[in-house]
VOGUTI-19409 format. One record per residue: x, y, z of N, C-alpha, C in turn; residue number from 1. Coordinates in Angstrom, 3 decimals. Example, Ala and Ser with C-alpha at 12.3 -4.5 7.8 and 13.67 -1.06 7.14 Angstrom:
BEGIN
BALUM         nx         ny         nz        cax        cay        caz         cx         cy         cz   resi
BALUM     13.190     -5.690      7.800     12.300     -4.500      7.800     13.200     -3.300      7.800      1
BALUM     12.850     -2.250      7.080     13.670     -1.060      7.140     12.900      0.030      7.870      2
//
This chain:
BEGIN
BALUM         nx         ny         nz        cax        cay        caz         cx         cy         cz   resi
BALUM    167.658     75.239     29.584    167.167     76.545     29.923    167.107     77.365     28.638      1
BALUM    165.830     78.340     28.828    165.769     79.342     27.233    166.291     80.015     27.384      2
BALUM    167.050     81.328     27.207    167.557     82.413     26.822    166.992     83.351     25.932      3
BALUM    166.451     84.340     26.441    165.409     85.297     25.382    166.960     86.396     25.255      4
BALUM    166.697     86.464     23.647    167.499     87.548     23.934    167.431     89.140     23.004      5
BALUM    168.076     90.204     23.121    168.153     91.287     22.427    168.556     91.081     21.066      6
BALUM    167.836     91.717     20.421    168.295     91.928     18.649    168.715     93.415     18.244      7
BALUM    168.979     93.846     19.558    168.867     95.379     19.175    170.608     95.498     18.715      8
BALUM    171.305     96.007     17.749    172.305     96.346     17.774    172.596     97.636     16.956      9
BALUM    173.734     97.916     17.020    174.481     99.490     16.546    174.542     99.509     15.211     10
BALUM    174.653    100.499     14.129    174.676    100.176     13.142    175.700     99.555     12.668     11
BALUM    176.992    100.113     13.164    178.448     99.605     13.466    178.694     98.196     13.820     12
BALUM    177.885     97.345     14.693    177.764     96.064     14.937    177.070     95.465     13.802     13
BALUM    176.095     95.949     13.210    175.068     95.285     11.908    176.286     95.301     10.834     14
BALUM    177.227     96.024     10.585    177.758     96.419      9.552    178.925     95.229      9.362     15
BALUM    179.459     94.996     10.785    179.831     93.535     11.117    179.817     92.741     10.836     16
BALUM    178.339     92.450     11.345    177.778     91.110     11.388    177.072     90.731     10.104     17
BALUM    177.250     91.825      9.713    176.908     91.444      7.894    177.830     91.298      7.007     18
BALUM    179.337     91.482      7.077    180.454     91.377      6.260    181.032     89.981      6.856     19
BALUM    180.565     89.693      8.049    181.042     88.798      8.294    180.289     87.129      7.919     20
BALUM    178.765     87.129      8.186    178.293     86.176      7.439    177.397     85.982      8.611     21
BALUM    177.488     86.562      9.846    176.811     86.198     10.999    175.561     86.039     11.304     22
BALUM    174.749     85.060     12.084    173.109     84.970     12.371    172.774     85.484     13.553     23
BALUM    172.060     86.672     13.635    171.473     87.078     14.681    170.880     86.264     15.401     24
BALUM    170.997     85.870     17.042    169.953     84.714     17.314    168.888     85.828     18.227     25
BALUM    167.577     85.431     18.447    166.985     85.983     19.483    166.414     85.348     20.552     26
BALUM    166.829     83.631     20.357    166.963     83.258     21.964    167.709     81.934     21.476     27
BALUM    168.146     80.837     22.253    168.768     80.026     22.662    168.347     79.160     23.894     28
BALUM    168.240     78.196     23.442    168.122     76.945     24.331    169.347     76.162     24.887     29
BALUM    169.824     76.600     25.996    170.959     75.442     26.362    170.644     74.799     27.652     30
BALUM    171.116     73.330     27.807    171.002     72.321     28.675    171.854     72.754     29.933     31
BALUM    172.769     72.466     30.454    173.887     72.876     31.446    174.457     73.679     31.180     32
BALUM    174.233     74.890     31.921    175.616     76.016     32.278    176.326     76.134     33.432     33
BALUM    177.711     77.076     33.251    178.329     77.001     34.293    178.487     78.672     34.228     34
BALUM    177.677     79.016     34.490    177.637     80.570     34.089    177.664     81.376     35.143     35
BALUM    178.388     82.457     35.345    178.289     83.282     37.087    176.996     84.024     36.569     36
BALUM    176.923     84.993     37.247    175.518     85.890     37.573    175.852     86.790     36.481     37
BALUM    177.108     87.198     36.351    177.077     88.357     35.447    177.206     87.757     33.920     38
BALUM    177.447     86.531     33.796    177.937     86.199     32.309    176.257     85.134     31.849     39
BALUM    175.176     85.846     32.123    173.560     85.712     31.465    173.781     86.546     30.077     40
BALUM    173.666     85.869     29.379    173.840     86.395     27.864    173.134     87.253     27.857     41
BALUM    173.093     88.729     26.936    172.066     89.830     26.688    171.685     89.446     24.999     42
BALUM    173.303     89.381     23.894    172.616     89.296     22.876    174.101     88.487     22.414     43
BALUM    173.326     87.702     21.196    174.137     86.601     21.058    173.620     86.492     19.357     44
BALUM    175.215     86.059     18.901    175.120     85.949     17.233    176.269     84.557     16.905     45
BALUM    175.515     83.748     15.616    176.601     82.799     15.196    177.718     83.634     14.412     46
BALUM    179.380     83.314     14.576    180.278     84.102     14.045    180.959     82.668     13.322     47
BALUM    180.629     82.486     12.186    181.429     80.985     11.246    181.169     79.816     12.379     48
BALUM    181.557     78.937     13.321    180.967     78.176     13.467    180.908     78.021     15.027     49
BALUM    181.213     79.597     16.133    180.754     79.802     17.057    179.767     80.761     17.298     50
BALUM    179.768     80.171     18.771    178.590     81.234     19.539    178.840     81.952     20.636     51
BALUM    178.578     83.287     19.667    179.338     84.633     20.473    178.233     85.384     21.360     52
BALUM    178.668     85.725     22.873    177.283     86.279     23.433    177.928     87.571     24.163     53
BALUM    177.373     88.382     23.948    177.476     89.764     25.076    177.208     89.744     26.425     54
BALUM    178.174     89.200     27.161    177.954     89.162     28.680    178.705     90.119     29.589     55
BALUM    178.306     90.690     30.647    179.129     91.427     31.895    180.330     91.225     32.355     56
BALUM    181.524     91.702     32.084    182.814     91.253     32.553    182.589     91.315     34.174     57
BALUM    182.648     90.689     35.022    183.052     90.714     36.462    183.419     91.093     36.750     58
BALUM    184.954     91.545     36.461    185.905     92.363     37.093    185.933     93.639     37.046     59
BALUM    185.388     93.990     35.575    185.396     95.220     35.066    184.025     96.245     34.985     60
BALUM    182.758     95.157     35.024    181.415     95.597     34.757    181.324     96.004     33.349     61
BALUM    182.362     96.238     33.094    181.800     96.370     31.597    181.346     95.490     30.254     62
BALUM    180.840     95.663     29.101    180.203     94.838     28.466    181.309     94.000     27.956     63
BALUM    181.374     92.463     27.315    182.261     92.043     26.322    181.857     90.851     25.809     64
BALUM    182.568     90.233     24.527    181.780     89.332     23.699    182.946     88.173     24.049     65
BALUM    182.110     87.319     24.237    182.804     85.748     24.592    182.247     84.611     23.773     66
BALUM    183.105     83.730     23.878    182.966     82.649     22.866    182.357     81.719     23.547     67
BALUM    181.326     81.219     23.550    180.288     79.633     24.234    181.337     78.301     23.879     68
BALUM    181.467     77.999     24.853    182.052     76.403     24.400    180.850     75.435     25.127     69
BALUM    181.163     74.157     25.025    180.642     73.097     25.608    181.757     72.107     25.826     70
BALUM    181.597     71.827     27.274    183.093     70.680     27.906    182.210     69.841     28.588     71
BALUM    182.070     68.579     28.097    181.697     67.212     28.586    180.592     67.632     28.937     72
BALUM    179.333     68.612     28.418    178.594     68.719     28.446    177.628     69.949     29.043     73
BALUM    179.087     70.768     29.379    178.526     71.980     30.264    178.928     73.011     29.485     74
BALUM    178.004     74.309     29.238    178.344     75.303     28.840    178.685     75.909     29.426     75
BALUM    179.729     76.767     28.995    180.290     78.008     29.677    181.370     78.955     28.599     76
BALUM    182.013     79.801     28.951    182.340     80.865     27.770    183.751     80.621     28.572     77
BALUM    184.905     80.472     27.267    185.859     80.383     27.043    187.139     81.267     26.486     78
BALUM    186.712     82.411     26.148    187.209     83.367     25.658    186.531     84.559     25.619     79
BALUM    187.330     85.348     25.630    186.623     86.909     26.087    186.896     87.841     25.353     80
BALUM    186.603     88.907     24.938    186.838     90.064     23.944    186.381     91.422     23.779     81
BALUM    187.037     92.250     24.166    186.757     93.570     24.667    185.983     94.421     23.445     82
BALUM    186.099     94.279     22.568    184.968     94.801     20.901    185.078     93.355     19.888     83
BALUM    184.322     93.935     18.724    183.811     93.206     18.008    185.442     93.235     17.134     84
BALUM    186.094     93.988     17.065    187.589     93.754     16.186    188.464     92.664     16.815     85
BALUM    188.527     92.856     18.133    189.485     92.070     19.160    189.025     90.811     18.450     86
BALUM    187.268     90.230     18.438    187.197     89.390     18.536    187.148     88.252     17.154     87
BALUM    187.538     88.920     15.751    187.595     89.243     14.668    188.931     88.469     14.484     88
BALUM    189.882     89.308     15.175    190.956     88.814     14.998    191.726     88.050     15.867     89
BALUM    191.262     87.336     17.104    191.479     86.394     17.993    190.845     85.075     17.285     90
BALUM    189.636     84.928     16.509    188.911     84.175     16.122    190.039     83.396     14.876     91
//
């Protein structure tokens, strides 16, 4: 499945994702997900040698950045992170 996604970000997020070394993506191709309704990626960047996407917390509705894994072949997000610092320093 494709994934079109947003490039739009804050200057505060650019400022980030530029000290950090990160690739903006603006879409993504993945094979199997295991993804609920709310965790459809909006915008998604490489952070060193994952893939971080802005999806809908469920519980909370609010926005947060999670880490993509792949397990025996299925994608799905493995870690969760309430800003771009949390996820900085969980990483």
């Amino acid at each position: 499945m494709k994934y079109k996604l947003s490039t739009d970000y804050t200057a505060e997020e650019i400022g980030f994702l530029a000290r950090n070394n990160c690739e903006i993506l603006s879409e993504i191709r993945l094979g199997k997900t295991d993804f609920s309704d709310n965790e459809t990626p909006r915008r998604m960047f490489r952070y060193g040698g994952e893939y971080i996407a802005e999806i809908i917390d469920g519980e909370s509705g609010e926005t947060v950045w999670a880490v993509l894994s792949k397990f025996k072949g299925v994608y799905r997000f493995t870690a969760y992170y309430s800003d771009l610092s949390s996820l900085r320093n969980g990483l």
